[in-house]
LONULUM-572851 format. One record per residue (C-alpha): residue number from 1; residue in one letter; x, y, z. Coordinates in pm, 1 decimal, decimal comma. Last residue first. Layout:
<recs>
nr:rest:X:Y:Z
NUM:A:X:Y:Z .
...
</recs>
This chain:
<recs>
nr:rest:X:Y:Z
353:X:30475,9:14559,4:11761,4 .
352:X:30216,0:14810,3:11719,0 .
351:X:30300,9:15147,8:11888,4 .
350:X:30032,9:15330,8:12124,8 .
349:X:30046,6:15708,8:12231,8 .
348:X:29905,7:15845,5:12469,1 .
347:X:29645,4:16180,9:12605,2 .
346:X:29467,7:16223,3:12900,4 .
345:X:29270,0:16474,2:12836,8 .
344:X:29171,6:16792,2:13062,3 .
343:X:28788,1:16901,0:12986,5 .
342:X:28709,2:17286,9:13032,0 .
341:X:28315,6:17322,5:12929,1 .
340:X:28199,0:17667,6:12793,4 .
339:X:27862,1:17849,2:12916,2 .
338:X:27756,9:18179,0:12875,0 .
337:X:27695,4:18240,7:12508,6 .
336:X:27596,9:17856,8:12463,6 .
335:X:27752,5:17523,2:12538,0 .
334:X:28082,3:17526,4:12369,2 .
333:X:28283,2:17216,6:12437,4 .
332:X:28675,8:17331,2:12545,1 .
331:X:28962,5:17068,4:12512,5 .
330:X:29286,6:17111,0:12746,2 .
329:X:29524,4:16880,8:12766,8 .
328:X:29633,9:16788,1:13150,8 .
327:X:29787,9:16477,8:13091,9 .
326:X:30038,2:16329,4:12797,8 .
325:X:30193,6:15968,3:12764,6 .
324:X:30409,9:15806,7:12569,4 .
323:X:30507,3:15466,3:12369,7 .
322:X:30265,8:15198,5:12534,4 .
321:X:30317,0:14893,8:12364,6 .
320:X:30021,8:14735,8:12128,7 .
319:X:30035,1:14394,1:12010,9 .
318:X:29906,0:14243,5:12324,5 .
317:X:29566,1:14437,0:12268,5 .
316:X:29497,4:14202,2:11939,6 .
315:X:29590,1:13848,7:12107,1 .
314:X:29389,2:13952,6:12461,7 .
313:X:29561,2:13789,3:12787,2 .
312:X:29918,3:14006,0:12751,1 .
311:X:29768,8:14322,9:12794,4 .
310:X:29992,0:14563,1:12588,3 .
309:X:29757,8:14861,6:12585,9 .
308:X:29449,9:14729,0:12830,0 .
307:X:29695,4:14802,7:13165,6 .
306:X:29754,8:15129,1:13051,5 .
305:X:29418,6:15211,8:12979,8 .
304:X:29334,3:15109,8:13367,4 .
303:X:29578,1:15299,1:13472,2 .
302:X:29421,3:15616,4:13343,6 .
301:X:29078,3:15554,7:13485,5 .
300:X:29126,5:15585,7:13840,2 .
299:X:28834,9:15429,9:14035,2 .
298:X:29060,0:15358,3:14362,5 .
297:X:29296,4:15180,3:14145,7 .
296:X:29355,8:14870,8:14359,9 .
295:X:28950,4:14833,7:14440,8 .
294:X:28752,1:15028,2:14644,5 .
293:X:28692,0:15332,3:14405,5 .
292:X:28525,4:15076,3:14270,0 .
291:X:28390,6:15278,6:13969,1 .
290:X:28504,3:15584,5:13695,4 .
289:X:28781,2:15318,8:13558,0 .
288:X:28775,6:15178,7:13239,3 .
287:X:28408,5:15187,7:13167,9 .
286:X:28243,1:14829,7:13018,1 .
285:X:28087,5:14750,3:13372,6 .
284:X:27895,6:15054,1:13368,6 .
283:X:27721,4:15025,0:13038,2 .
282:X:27820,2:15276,4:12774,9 .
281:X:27720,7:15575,9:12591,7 .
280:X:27388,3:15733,6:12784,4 .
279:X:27563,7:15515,6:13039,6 .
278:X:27798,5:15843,2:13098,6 .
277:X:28160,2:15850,9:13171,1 .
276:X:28380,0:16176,1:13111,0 .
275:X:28696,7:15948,4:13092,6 .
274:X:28850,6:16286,6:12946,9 .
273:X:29001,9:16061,9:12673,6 .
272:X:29325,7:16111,9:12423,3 .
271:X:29432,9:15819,9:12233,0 .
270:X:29685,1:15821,8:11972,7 .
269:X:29767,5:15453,9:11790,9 .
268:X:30107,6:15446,3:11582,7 .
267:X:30210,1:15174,0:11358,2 .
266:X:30506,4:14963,0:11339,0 .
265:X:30320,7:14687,8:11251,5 .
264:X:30025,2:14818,3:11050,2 .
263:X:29707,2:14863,4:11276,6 .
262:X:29357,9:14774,6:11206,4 .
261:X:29359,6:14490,0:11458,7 .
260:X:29531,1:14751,9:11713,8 .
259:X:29223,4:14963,1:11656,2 .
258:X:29027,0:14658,8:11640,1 .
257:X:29084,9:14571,0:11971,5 .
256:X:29066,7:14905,7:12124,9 .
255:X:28686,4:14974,2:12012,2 .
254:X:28635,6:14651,5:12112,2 .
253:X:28758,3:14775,9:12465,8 .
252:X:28547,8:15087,0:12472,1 .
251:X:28248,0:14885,2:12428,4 .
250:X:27919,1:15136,2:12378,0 .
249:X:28109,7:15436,9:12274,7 .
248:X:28189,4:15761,1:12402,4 .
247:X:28440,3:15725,9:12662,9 .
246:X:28692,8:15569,5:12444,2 .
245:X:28609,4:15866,3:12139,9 .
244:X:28749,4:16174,0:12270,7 .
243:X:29034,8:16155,5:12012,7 .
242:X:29049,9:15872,2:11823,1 .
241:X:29386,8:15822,5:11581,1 .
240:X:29500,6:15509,7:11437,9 .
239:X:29835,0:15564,7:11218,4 .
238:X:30008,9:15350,4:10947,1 .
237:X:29669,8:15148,9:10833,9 .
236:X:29527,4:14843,7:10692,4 .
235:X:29747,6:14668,9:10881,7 .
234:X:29414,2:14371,7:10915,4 .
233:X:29109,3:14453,6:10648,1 .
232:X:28894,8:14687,6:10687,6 .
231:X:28530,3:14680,3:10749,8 .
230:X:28614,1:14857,9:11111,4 .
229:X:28302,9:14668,4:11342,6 .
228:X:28414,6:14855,0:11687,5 .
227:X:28484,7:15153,8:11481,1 .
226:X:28138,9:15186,8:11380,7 .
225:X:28176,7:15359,0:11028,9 .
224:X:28001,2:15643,2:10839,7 .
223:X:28266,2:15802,5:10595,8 .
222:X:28484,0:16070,8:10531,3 .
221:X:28757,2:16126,3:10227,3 .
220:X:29056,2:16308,2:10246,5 .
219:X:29385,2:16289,1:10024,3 .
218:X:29234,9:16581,5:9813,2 .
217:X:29173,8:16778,6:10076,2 .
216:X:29534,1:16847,6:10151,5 .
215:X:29466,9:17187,5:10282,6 .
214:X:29128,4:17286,0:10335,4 .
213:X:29074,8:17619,5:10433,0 .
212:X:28747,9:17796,1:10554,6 .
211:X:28509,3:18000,4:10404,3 .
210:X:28260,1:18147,8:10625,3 .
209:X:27924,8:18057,1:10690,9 .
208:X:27705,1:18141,9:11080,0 .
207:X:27371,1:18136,7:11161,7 .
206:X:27219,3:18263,6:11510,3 .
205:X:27052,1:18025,9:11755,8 .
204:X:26829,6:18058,9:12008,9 .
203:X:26676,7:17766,0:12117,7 .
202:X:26802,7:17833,4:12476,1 .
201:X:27095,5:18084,9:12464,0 .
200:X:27375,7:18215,4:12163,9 .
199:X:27353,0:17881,1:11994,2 .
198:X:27553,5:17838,9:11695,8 .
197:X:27378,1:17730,8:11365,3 .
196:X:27600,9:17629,7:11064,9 .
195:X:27759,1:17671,1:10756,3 .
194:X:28133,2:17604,8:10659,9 .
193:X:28271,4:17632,8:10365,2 .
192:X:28569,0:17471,8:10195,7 .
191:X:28322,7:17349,3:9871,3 .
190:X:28351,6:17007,7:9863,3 .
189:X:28554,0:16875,3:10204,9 .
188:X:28357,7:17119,5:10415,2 .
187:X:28043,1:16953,7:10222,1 .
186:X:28176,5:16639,1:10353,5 .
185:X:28245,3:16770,2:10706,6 .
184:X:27891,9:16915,7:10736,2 .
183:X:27746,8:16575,3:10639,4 .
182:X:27948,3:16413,7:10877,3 .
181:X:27862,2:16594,7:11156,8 .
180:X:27483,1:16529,4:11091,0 .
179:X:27518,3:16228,3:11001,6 .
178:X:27686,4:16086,3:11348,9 .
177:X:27822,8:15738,3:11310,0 .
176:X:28231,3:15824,8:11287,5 .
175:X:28469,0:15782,3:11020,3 .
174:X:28773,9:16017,7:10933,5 .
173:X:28977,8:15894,3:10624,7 .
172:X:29344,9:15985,7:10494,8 .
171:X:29548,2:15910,7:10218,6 .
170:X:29891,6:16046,9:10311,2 .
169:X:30051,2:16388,1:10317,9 .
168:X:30118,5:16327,7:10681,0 .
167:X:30066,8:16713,9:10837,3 .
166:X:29795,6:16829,9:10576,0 .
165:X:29585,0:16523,3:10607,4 .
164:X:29603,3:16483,3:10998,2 .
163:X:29462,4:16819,4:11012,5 .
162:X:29187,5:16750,8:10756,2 .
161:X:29120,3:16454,1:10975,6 .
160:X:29133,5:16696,9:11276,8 .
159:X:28895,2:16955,2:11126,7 .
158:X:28601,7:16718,0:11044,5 .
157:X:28304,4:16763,1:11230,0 .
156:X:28287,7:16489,1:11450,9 .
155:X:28589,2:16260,4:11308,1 .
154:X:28509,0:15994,4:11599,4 .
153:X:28756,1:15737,0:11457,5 .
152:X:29072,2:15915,8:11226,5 .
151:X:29255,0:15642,0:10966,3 .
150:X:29618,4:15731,6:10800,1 .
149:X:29714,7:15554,4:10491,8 .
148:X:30014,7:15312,9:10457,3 .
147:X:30344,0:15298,3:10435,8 .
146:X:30509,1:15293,1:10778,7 .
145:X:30540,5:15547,9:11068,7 .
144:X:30817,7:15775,5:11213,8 .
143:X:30764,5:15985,8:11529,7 .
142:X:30435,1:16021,2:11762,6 .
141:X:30502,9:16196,2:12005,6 .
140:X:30484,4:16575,1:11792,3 .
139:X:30112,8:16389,0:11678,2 .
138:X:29981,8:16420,0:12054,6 .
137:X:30044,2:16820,5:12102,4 .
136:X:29926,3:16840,7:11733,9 .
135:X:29598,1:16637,5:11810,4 .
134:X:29526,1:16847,6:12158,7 .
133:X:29574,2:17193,5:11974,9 .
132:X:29339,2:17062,7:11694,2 .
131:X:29075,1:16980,6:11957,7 .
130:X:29112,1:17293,5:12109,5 .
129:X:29051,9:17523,4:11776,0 .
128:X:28775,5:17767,7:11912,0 .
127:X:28942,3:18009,1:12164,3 .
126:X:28825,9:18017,6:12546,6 .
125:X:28912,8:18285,8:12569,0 .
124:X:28825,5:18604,5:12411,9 .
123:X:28860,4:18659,5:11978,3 .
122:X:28538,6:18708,8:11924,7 .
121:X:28410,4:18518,6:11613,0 .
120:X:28236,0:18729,6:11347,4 .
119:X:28540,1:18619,9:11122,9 .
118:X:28502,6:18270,1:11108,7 .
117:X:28817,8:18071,5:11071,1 .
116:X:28887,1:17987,8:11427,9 .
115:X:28543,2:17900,2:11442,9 .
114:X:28610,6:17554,6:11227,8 .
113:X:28667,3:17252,3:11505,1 .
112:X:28549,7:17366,6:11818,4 .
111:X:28251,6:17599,0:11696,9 .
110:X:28146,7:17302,6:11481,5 .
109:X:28157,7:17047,4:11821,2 .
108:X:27933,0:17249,8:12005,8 .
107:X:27701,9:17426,0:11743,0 .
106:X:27643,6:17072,5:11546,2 .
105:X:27551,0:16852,8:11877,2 .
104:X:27319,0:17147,8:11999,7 .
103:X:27135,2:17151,6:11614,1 .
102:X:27088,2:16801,0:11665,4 .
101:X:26921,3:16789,5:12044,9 .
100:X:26703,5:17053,1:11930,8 .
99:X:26597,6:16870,8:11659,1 .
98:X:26554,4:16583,9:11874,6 .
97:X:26323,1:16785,4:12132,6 .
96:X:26502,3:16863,3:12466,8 .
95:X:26370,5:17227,6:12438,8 .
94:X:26120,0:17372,8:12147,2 .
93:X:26008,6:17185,1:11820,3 .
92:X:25829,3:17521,8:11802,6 .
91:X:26107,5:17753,9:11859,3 .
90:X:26369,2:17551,2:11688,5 .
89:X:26111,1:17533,3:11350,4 .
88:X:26048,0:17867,8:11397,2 .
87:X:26431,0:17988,0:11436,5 .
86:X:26497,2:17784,1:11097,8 .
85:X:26206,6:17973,7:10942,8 .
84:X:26426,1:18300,1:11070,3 .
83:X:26785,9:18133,9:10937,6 .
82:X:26649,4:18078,3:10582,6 .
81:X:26572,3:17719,4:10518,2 .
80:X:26883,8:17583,0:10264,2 .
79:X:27023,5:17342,9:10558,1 .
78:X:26818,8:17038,3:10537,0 .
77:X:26841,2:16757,2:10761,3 .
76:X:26652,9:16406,6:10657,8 .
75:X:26949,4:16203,8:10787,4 .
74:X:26989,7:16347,2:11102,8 .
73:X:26602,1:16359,8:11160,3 .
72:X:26638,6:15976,3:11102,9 .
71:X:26891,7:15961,8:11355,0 .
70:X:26846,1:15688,9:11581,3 .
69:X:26585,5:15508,9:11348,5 .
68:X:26890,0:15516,9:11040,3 .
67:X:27148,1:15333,9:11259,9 .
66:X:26868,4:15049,5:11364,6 .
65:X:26775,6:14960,4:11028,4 .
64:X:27145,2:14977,0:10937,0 .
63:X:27254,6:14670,3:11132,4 .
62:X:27649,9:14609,3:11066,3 .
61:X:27631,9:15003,7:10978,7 .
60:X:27850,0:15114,8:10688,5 .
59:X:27655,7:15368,5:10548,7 .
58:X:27858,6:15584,0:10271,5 .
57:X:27882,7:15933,2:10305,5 .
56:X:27838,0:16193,3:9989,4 .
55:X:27512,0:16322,7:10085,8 .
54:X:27391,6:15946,4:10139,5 .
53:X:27559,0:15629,6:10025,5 .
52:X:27387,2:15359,1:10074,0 .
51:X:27479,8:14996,7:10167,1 .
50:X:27355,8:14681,0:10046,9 .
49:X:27382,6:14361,6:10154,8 .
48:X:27401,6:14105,9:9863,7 .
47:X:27482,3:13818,8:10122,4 .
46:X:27517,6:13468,2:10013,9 .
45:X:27613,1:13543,4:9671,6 .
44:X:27899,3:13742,6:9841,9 .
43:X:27992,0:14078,6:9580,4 .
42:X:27864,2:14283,0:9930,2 .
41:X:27671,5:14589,7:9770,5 .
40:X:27765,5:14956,2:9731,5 .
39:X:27498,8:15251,9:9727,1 .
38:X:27396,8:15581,9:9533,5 .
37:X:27433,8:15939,4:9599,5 .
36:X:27672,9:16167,4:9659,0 .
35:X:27973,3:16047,1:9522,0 .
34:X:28268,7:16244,6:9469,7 .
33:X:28499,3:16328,9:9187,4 .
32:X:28326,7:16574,7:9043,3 .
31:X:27974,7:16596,1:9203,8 .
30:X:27802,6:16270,7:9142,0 .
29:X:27418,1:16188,5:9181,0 .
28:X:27246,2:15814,8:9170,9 .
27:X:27571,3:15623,9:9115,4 .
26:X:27471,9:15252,1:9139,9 .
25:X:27664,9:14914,1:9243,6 .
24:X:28006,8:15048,4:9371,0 .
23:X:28161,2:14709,1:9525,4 .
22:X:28215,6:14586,7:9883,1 .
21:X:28479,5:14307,6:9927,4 .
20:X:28375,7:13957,6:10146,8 .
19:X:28583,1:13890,9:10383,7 .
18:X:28340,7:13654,8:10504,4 .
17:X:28129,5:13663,6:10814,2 .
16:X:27861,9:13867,7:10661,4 .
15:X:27763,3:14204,8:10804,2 .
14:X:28024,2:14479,1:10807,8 .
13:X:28131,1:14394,5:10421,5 .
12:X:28458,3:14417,8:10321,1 .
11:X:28646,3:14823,0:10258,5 .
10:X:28916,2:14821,4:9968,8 .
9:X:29065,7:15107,7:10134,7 .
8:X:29264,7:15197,7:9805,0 .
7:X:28944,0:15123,9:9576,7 .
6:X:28733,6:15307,2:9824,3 .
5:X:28945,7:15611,0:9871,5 .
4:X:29016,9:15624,6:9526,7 .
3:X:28642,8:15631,7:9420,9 .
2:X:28544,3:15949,5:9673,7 .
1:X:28277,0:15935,1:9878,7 .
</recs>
């Protein structure tokens, strides 16, 4: 974490009901100008929450018991085993186990984001790099934006925020809840390298570092956030951007609220979704779209988001007025050796009245 992010941010505590400000209580381990290790506390006499700060990313889960469980493994990952006792552990742990589950997560969306860069990479299509092709068809729509720093939900692995970085020149912070992602983007944001496993079949996996670079890094800072639950103040920001995100989380219409709560008038919100629908992430009856194919919409999901930006029955979603709109954008997951998934986004842009 790094201090100016947090004094600029000024992020409030997640759990009490009063805008109470977060402060740095105890540096454990600091590498320049970032924090590694340590935690912040809510300054409300009522509260004293306290949040840690782990491998440089600062926990700011509304109930933290439960964000550690689902990802303990997450948080106890280790990346100096050589790459055979890291085969071992895969082999043993075997298929469907959590650290297989992890290491799948981490080859998918790091091949996306940073295999452009690495130079054992075959050069056949699909290319690595989709997700960046998706943001800078998006950001060309989105045109002038206030003061104010820029904030990226469902970072992953990092590449967009560092994206977003270079093209605004403004303060900028990726959240998102997964540790594992976020730890590689931190240490992307440290050192410009890049280390991880990418599956070639099964639980076979070979490893991969290469340098990568990391322009505007020093405007960047990434931290664990549920988007739903922002602990930011209202405006806090000239730009909202969550790519693949609406049909990933629990209540895709909070997620929309605070967006627009978080937004600076005359801010910009850019959405792109392959309403790829799951209630591993969401109950039914929270997904725009993807049911009642019987009703005025026949199941479509894109009208339905229209309808949400600028909806005139919800104070924070009535702010929002649908600027532009993009289809048909192509974002490849990497599966293994054999296997690549095509998604087309729909992609739009949102301005804050």
């Amino acid at each position: 974490m790094r201090r100016v992010h947090l004094e600029t941010l000024a992020p409030r505590c997640p759990v009490c009901e009063a805008p109470s400000p977060l402060r740095l209580e105890r540096v454990l381990r600091e590498e320049r100008e970032h924090v590694l290790e340590g935690w912040l506390s809510c300054t409300n006499p009522a509260c004293q929450r306290e949040f840690p700060l782990v491998d440089g990313v600062p926990q700011f889960a509304r109930d933290l018991r439960a964000h550690v469980k689902a990802q303990t493994l997450a948080f106890l990952g280790r990346d100096e085993l050589d790459e055979l006792s890291e085969s071992w552990l895969g082999d043993c742990s075997g298929p469907q186990s959590e650290f297989d589950t992890l290491r799948q997560h981490l080859s998918q969306y790091s091949w996306d984001h940073w295999a452009e860069f690495d130079p054992l990479e075959s050069e056949r299509d699909p290319a690595p790099g989709s997700i960046v092709r998706v943001l800078n068809a998006l950001w060309r729509q989105v045109g002038a934006l206030p003061d104010g720093p820029l904030l990226e939900i469902g970072c992953s692995a990092g590449r967009t925020s560092f994206e977003l970085a270079r093209r605004s020149e403004r303060l900028t912070l990726g959240v998102d809840l997964h540790q594992g992602k976020l730890r590689l983007a931190q240490r992307v944001l440290r050192d410009s390298r890049v280390r991880y496993a990418r599956r070639r079949v099964g639980v076979t996996y070979d490893r991969r570092e290469f340098t990568v670079p990391t322009p505007a890094a020093d405007k960047l800072d990434f931290w664990s956030v549920d988007a739903a639950q922002a602990p930011f103040a209202d405006g806090s920001f000239a730009a909202v951007v969550a790519l693949n995100v609406l049909d990933s989380t629990h209540a895709p219409l909070d997620l929309l609220r605070s967006s627009a709560r978080l937004l600076a008038p005359g801010g910009a919100l850019v959405l792109a979704c392959p309403y790829d629908w799951s209630t591993a992430a969401a109950p039914l009856e929270h997904w725009f779209g993807g049911h009642s194919q019987r009703g005025p919409n026949a199941g479509a999901s894109e009208p339905v988001l229209r309808s949400m930006l600028g909806w005139s029955g919800d104070a924070q979603l009535a702010r929002l007025e649908l600027q532009s709109e993009l289809d048909g954008l192509e974002w490849n997951v990497r599966l293994h050796e054999r296997s690549v998934m095509r998604y087309r986004l729909h992609g739009v842009v949102a301005r804050r009245r």
